[in-house]
N, C-alpha and C positions, 0 to 999 in steps of 0.2 A: 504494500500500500504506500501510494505516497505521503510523504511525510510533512508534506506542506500540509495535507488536510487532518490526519491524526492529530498532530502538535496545535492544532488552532483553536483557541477559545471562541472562534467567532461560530463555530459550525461544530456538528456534530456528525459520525459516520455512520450509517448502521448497513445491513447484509441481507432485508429484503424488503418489500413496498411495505408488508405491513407496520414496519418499524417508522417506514418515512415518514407515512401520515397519521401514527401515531407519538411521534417525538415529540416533545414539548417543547416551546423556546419560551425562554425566560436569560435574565442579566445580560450576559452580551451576544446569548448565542440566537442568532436569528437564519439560522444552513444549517439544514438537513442534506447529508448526499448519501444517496443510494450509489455506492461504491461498486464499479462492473469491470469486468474486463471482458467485454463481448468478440462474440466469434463472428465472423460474417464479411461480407462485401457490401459497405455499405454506399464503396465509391461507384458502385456496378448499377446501384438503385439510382444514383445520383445521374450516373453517364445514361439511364432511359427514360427517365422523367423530362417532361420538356416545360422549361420556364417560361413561361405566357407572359409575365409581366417581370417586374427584379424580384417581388415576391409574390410566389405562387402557393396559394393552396392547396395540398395534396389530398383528394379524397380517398379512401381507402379503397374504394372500388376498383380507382387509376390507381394504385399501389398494385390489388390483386391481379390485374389487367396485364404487368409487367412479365414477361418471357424473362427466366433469371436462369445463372448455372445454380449450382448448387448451393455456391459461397452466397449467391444474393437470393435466394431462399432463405436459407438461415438467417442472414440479416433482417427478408423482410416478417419473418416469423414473432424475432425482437421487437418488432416496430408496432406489428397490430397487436401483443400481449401488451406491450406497453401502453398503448390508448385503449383495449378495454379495459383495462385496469383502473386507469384514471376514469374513464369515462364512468366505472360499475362504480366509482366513490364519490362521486355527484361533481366530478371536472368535466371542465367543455374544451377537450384538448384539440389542437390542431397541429397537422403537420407539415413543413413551410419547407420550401426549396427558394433560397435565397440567392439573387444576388448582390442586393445592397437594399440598405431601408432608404429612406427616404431623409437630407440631409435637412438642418433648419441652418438658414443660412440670413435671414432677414435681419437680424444683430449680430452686429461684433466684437458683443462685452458678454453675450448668453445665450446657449441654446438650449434647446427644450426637444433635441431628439434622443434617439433611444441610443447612442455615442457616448452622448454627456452621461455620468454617476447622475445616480440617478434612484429613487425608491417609485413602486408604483401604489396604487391608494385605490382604495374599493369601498364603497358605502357599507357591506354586509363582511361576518368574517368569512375569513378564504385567504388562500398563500397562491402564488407562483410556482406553477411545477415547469422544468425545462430540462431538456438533454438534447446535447447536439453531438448527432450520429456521425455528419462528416464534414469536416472545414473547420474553422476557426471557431472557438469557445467562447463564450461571456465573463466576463472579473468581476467579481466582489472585491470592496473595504470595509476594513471595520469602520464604524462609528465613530471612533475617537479618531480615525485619518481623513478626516471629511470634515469639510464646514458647509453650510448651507450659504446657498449664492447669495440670494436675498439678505443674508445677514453679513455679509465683504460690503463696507462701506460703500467705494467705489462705484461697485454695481448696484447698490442699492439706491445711492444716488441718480443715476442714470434711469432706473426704473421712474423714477418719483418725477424725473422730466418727463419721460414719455407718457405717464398716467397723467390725463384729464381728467380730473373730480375732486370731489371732496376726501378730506383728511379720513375719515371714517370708512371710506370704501376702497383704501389703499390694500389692506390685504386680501378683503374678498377678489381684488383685481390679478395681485398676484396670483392666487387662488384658481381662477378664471382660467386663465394662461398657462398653467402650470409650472410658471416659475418657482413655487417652494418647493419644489416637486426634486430639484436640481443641485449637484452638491460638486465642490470642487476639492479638488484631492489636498490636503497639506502636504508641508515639504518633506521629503523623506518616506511618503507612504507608497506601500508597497501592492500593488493588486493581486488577486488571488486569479488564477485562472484556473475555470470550472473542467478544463479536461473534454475530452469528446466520452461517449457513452456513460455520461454516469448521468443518472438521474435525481436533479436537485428540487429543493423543497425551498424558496424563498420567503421569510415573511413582510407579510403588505402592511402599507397603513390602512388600518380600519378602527373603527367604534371597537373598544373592549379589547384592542390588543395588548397582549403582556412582554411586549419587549420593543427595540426600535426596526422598523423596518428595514431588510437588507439594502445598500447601497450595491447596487451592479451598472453595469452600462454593456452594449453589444461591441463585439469587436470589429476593427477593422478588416476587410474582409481580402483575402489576397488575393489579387488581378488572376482573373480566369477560374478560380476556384468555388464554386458555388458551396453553399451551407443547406445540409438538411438539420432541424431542428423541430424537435417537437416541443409543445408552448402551452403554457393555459392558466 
């Protein structure tokens, strides 16, 4: 096992789903990973599926549809136990063949895409489940390596010029926009990268959570290489 994720207060290991979604997070640990070392071809699934857009939704039916050797069987075997799985524990998983998300490029002091650290927010509880099969992985930070944008002077001044209103609807604006939403790394902080095939448990901001929610962002993605990833 790797020893970046054993040794880490921030997350927790365990050795099969039913540990992941029942793991608790509390104090700093807000990562669950379902720890794998999978067998398969999962670049074979990637070289038949055809990208429609940069990111493509894969439905299971276009999964089974796919002519595979034996290696992308296997692969694609892991793929649909892992979204029934999710799906029999009340997740709405989807399965993506990526070539890039989509950048926010409108400011030059903030952005608000899935790039930037970053927590996601859900009105009801519920976590973030993710594993990416093939290409380039997602990073977490801890909490204490992260400042929130909106609270770096700088850009929070910067914010308060482009907001038109009143004093009193300054955060709900931020709020709006998803600027709190957005966290920028302190100096000497280190990212965690999530690995291909392991399947990880993030926790969100919602009503009634017991810890802070994980900071992650998507990786850069490397020229010609597309990402399959399953999400939810």
């Amino acid at each position: 096992m790797d020893n970046r994720f054993s040794d880490n207060s921030q997350l927790m290991v365990v050795s099969a789903f039913s540990e992941l979604i029942e793991a608790d997070f509390h104090g700093d640990r807000n990562a669950v990973c379902w720890y794998r070392n999978l067998v398969g071809d999962f670049g074979e699934i990637v070289s038949k599926l055809q990208l429609k857009e940069n990111l493509t939704e894969v439905s299971m039916e276009d999964l089974h549809a796919l002519k595979l050797s034996e290696e992308g069987v296997m692969a694609r075997e892991i793929i649909l136990k892992d979204f029934q799985l999710l799906a029999d524990s009340g997740a709405s998983p989807s399965l993506n063949l990526l070539k890039n998300y989509q950048r926010d490029d409108e400011f030059d002091f903030i952005s608000t895409d899935v790039y930037s650290f970053h927590v996601d927010r859900s009105p009801i509880g519920t976590d973030t489940f993710l594993c990416t099969y093939h290409g380039t992985a997602s990073e977490i930070l801890p909490n204490n390596q992260v400042e929130q944008k909106i609270l770096i002077p700088e850009i929070r001044q910067k914010l308060k010029e482009l907001y038109d209103g009143p004093e009193a609807g300054f955060d709900a604006f931020l709020t709006e926009h998803y600027f709190d939403m957005h966290y920028r790394p302190k100096a000497g902080a280190i990212p965690l990268n999530l690995g291909t095939g392991h399947l990880w448990r993030l926790a969100v901001d919602h009503p009634g959570k017991q810890c802070l929610p994980c900071v992650h962002r998507a990786p850069i993605e490397k020229d010609g290489e597309y990402r399959l990833l399953l999400i939810c």
